[in-house]
ZAMIFI-268488 format. One line per 3 residues: number of its first residue (from 1); for each residue z, x, y of N, C-alpha, C. Coordinates in steps of 0.001 Angstrom, whole numbers, m for minus. Each point is the difference from the previous one (the first is absolute). Layout:
! residues N
NUM) Z/X/Y/Z/X/Y/Z/X/Y  ...
! end
This chain:
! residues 298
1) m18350/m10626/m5814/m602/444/m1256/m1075/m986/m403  m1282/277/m243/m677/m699/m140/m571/m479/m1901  m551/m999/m92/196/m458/m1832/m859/487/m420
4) m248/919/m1363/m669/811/m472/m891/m885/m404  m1560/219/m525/m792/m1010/m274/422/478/m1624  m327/m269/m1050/209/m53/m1533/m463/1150/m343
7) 518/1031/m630/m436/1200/m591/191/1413/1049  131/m654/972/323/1137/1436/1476/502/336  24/1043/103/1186/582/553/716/m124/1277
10) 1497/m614/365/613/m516/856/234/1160/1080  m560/m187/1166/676/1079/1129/1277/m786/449  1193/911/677/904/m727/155/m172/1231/1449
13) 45/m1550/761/m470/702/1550/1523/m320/858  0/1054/1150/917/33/812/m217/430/1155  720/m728/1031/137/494/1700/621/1176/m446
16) m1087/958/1800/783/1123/m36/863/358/1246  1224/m827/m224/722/467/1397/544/1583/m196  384/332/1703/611/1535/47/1151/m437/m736
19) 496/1038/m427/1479/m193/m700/1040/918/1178  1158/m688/27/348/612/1030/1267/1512/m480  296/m415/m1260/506/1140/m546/m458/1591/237
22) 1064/878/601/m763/1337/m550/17/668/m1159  m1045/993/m178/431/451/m1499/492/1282/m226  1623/m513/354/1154/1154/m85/763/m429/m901
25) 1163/675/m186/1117/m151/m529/226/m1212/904  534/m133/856/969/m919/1274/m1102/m1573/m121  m1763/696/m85/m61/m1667/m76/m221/m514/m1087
28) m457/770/m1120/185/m278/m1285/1436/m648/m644  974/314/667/1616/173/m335/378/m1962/704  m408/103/1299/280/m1347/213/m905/m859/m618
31) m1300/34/m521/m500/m1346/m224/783/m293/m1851  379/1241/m751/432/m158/m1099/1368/m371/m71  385/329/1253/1870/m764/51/m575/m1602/5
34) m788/m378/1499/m921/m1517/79/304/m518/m1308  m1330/341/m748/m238/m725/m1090/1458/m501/m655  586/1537/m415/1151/m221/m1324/1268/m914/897
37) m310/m269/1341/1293/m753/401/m618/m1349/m499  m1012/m345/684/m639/m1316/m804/27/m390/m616  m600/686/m1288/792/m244/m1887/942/m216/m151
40) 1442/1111/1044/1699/m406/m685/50/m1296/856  m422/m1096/944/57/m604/556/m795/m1426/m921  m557/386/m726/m857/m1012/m600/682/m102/m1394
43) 739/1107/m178/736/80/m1583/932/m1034/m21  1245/358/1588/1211/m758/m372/746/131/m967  869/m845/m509/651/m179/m1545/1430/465/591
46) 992/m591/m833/1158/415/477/578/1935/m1118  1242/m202/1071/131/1292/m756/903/157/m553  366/1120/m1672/910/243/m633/806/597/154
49) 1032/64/850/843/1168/304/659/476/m968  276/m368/m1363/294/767/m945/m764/1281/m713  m1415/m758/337/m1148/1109/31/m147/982/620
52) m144/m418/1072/m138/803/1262/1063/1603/56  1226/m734/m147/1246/836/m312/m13/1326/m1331  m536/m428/m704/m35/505/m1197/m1029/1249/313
55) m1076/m826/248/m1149/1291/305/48/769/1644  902/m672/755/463/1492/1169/520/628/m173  1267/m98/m1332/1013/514/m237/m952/1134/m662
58) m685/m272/m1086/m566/1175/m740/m569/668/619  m1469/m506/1247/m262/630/638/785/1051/946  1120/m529/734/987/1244/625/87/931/m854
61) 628/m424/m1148/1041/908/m860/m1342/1194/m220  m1372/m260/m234/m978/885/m320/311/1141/422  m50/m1121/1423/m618/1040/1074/1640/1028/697
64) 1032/m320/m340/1250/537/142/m201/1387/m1287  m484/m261/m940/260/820/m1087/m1541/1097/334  m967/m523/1011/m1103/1390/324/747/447/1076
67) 425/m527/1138/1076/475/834/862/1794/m688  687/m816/m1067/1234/1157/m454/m719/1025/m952  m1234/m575/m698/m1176/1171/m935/m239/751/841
70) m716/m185/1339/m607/1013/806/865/426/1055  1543/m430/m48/228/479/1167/m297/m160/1461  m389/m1443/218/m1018/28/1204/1428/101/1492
73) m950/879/330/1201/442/1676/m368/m1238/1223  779/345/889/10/m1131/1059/m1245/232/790  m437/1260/90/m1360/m137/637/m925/m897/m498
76) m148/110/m1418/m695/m137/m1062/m483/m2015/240  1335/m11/70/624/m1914/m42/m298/m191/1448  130/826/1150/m631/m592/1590/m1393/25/m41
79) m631/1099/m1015/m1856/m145/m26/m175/m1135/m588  768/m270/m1139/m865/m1660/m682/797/m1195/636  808/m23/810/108/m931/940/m1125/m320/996
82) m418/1477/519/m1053/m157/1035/m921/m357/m556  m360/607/m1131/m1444/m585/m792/m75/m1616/m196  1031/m307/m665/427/m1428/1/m357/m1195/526
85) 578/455/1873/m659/m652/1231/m1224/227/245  m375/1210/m237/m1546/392/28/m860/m1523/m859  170/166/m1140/m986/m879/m877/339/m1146/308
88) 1244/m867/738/178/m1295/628/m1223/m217/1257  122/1523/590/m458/m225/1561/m1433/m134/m130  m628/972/m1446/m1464/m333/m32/m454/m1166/m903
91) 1061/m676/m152/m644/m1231/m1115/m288/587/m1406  565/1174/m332/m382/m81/m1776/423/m154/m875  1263/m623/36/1215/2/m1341/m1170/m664/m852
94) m939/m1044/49/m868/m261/m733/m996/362/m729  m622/1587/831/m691/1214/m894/871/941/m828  1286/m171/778/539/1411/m534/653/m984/m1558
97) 601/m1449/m49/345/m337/m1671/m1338/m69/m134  m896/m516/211/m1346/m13/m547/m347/626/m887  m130/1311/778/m307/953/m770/991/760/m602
100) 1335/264/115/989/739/m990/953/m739/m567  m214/m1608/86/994/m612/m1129/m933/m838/m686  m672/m563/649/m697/m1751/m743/m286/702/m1450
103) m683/1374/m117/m143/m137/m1471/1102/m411/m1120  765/596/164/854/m592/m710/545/m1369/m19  281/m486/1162/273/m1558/m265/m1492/m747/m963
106) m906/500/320/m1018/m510/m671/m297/188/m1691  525/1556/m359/242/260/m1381/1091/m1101/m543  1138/m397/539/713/m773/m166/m99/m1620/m99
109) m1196/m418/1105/m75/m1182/m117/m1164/m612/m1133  m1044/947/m155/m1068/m186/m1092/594/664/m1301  1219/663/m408/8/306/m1297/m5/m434/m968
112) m14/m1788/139/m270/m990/m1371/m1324/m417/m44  m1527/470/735/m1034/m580/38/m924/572/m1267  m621/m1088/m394/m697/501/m1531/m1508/318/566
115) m253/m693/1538/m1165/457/492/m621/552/727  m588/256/765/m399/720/1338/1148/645/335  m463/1201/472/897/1307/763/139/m396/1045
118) 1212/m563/864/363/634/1240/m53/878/597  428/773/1419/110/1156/320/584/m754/1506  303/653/1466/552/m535/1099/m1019/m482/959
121) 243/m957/679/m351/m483/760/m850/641/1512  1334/740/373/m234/554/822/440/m377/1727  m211/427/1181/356/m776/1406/m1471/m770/580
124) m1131/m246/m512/m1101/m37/470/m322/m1040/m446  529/m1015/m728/m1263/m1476/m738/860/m820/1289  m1425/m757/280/181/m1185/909/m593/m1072/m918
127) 438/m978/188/m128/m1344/m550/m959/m1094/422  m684/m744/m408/m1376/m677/461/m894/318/61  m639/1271/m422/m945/637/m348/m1619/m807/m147
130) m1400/m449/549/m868/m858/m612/m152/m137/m1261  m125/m1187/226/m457/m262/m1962/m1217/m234/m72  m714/561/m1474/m1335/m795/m590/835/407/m1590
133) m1945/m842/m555/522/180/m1460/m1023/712/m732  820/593/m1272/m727/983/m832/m535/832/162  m417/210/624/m1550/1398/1239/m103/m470/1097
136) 877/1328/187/m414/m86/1745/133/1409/752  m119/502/1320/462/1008/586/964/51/440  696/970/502/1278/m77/733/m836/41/1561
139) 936/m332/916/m190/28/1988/79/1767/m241  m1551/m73/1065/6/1630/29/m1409/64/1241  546/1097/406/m830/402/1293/m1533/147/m254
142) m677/m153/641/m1430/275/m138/m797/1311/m234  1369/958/403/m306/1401/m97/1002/560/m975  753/m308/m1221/1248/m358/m697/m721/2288/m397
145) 1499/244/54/m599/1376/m725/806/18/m1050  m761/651/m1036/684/307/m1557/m915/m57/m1124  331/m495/m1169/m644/352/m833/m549/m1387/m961
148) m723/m778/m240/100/m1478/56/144/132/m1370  1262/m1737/m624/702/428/m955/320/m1774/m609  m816/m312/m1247/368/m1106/m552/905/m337/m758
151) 1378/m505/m3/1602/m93/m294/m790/m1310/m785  7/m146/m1915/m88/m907/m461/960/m488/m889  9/m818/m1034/1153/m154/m785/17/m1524/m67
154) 681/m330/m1098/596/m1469/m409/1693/m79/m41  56/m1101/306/1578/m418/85/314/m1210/m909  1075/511/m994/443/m636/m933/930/m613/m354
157) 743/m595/m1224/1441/271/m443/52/1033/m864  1250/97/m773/87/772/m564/m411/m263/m1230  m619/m1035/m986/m586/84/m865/m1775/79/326
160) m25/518/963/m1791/m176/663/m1064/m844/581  1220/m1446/m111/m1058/m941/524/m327/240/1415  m922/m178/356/m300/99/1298/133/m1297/1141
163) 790/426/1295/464/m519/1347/m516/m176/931  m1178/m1226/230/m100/m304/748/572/m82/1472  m659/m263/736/180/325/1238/1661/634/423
166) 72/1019/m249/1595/1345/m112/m846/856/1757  1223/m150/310/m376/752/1360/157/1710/m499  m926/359/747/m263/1760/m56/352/m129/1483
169) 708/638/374/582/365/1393/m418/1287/292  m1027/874/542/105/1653/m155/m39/478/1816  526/1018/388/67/202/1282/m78/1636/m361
172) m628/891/1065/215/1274/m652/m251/946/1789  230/1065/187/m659/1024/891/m1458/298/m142  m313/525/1676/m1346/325/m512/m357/1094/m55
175) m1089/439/501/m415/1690/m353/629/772/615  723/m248/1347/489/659/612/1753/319/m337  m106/m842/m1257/2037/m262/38/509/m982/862
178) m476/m1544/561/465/m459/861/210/m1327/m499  1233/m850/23/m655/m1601/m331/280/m1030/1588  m1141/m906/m544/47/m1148/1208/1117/m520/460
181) 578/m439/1304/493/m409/430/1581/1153/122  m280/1070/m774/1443/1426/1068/m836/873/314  m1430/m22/397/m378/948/462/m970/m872/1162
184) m190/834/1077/m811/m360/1181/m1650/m175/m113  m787/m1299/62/m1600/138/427/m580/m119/m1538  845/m536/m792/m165/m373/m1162/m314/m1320/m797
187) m901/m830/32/m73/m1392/m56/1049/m1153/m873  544/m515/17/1075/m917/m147/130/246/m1464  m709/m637/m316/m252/m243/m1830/m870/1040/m333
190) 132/1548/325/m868/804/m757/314/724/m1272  m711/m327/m959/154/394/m1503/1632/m543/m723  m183/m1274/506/1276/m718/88/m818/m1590/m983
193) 192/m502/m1190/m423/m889/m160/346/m993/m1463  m138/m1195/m136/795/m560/m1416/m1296/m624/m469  m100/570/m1399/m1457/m407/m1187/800/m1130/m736
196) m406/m1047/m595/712/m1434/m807/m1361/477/m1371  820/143/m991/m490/142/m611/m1262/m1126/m761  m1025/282/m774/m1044/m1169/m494/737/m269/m1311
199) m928/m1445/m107/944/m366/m1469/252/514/m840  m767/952/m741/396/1211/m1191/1020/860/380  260/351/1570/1106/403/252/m280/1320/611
202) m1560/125/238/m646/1034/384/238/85/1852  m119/1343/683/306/27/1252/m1432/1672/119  m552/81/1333/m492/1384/341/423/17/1586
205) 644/797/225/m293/255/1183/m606/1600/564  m728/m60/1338/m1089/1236/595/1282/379/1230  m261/1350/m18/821/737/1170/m86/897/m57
208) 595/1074/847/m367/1291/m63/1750/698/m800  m834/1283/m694/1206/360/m190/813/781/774  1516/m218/m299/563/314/1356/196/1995/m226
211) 625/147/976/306/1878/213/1854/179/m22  839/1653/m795/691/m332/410/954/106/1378  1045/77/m93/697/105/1669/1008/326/m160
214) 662/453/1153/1368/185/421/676/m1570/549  1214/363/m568/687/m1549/575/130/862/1487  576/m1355/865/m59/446/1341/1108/1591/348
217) 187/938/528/754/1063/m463/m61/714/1505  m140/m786/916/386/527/1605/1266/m541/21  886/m596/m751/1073/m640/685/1434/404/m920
220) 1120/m860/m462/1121/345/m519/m237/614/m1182  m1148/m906/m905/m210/108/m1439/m492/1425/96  m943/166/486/m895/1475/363/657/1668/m208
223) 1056/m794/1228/1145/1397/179/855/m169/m1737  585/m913/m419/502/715/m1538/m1142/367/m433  m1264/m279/m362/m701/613/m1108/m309/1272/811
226) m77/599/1089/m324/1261/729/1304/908/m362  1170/m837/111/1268/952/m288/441/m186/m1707  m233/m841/m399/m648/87/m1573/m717/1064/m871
229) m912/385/1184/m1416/817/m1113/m501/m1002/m554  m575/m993/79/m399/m939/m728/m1401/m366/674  m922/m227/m939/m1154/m1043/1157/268/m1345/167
232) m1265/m75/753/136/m1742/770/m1122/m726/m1006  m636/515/m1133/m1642/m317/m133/341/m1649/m1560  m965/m853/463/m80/m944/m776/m1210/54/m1007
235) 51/m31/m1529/m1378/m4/m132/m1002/m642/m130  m1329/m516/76/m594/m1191/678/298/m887/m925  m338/m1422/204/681/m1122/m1280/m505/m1405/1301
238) 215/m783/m1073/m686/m1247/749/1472/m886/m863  444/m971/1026/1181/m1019/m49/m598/m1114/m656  916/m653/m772/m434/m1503/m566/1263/m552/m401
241) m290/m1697/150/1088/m824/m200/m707/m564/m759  447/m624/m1484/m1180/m1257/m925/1267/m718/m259  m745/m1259/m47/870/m878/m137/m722/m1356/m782
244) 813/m951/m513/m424/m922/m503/782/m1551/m704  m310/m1443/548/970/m517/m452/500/75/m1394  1303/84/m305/935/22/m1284/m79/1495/m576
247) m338/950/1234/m186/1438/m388/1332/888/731  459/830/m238/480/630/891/m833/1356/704  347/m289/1315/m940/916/1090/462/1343/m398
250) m1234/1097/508/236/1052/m253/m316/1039/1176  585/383/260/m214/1025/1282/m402/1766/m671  m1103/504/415/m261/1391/m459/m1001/716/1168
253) 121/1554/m488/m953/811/998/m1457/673/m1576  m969/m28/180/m498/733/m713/m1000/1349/676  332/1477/m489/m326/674/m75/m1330/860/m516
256) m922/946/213/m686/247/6/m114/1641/m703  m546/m245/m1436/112/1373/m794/m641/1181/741  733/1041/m235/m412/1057/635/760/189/1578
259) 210/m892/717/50/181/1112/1293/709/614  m118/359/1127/820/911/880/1416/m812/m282  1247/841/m17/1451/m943/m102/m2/m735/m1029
262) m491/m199/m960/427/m928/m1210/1355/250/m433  m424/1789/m513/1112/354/m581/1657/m59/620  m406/387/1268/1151/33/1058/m290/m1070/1207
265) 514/m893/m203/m488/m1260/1098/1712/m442/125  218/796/1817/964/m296/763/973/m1486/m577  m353/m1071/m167/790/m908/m264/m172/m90/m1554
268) m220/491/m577/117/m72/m1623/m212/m606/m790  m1406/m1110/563/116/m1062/m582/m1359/m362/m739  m273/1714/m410/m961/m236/m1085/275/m145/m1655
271) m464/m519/m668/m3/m123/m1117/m1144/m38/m1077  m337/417/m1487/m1134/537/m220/m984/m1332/m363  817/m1173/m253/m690/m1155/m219/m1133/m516/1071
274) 662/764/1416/m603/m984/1214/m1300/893/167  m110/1321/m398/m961/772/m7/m2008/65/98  m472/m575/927/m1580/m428/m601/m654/969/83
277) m949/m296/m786/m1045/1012/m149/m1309/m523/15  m348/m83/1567/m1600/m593/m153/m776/980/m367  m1618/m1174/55/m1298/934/m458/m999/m864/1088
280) m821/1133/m104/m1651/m726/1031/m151/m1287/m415  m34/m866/896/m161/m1003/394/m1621/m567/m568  208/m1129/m901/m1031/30/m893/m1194/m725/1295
283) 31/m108/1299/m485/m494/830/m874/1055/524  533/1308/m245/m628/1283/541/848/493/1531  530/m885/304/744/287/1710/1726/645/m584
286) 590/955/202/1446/m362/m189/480/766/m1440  1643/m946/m338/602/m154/m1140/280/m1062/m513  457/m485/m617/491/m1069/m1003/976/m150/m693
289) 1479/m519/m75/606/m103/m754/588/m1449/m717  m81/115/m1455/639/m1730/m520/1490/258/m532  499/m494/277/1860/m41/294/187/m1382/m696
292) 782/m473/m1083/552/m894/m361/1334/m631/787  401/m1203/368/1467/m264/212/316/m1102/m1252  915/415/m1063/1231/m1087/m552/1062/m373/524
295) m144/m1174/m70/1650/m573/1265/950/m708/m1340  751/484/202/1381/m545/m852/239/m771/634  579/m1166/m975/452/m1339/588/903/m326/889
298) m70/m905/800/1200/m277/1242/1172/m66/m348
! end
């Protein structure tokens, strides 16, 4: 990454190796098991078995009491066995809570925050992302397709002072529905990148805006939402982590007014706060949107 001269906007440049992932279910499925083994490996911590106990127990008993509601027959119980092994064999237990539980653990874990909206994470943020500060671009192809799109905003506390250098973490898909590093021929760090905010607490970052997608849906996850009636479709949204010392971090997706799946977005993890609504880009190229973050205290 090279040092912006004063008043200039930061490119945040990247090698473009092949990625060796395909972009299926199966290789999408292993690099997101990858990652999330890494994290539970980096978490550690010992464990509560009083805890633990408490919440399998409820969990069984749930799932004993949809058992005897629906009546489920032994065929019924050998298909979601097979399905079961299915989503082990393609690597997705990590898309499939991803997307049909994390919301809720997440309603649960942000319900005391006085600031910034959460929403889920997701199977897709990789960690180390390039850094610059205040303005910069995200890593993006020379031929990047989409719609070019300035993500601005200040990062605060919650009485408004403004946070210096607060990491903006944002990673998102691109026009095609794809992100770097689970999909093939895709450059490492593309549209993958962390803004440090300027002293007022100000951040811009340039990228394209993303399109939306189907989660991967050739594989275990695929077949329930096919035998579901359900779609696979995500609606477009760009990822961010902000963070800041003596702040507590905030993990969210923000969304795009008007757009395809808002209303009905497969993992559920829209909400009307996260909602943007850009306008022409006072540059003349594009859109524009300014997004505030308040971080409640650590």
């Amino acid at each position: 990454m090279s040092t912006p001269t004063p008043g200039s906007t930061d490119v945040l440049t990247v090698s473009s190796p092949e990625q060796e992932q395909a972009a299926t279910a199966a290789g999408s499925g292993r690099s997101a098991t990858e990652r999330f083994q890494e994290k539970a490996r980096a978490a550690g911590g010992e464990v509560d078995h009083e805890r633990v106990s408490a919440i399998a127990t409820d969990a069984l008993h749930a799932l004993h009491d949809v058992i005897r509601r629906h009546q489920v027959t032994y065929a019924e119980y050998d298909a979601l066995k097979a399905w079961m092994i299915q989503v082990g064999a393609d690597g997705e237990w990590p898309l499939f809570l991803d997307v049909w539980v994390e919301h809720v653990v997440e309603e649960v874990a942000n319900a005391d925050r006085k600031g910034a909206i959460g929403t889920i994470e997701g199977p897709y943020y990789v960690p180390g992302a390039p850094e610059a500060t205040a303005e910069a671009t995200l890593p993006m192809r020379d031929d990047e397709q989409g719609v070019p799109l300035l993500f601005q905003g200040t990062v605060t506390d919650l009485e408004g002072r403004p946070l210096a250098d607060a990491k903006v973490d944002m990673w998102h898909a691109d026009d095609a529905g794809y992100y770097s590093q689970f999909a093939p021929e895709i450059p490492e760090w593309n549209l993958r990148g962390i803004v440090r905010t300027a002293p007022d607490g100000t951040f811009k970052i340039h990228t394209m805006k993303p399109a939306p997608y189907t989660i991967p849906h050739d594989g275990a996850c695929g077949a329930l939402i096919r035998a579901a009636g359900w779609h696979p479709w995500r609606p477009a949204h760009l990822h961010l982590k902000v963070s800041a010392e003596g702040s507590a971090p905030i993990t969210t997706q923000l969304y795009f007014e008007g757009g395809d799946y808002v209303e009905d977005d497969v993992a559920q993890a829209v909400k009307a706060a996260l909602v943007l609504r850009p306008v022409a880009a006072t540059s003349g190229t594009g859109e524009e949107v300014t997004y505030d973050f308040a971080l409640d205290p650590a």
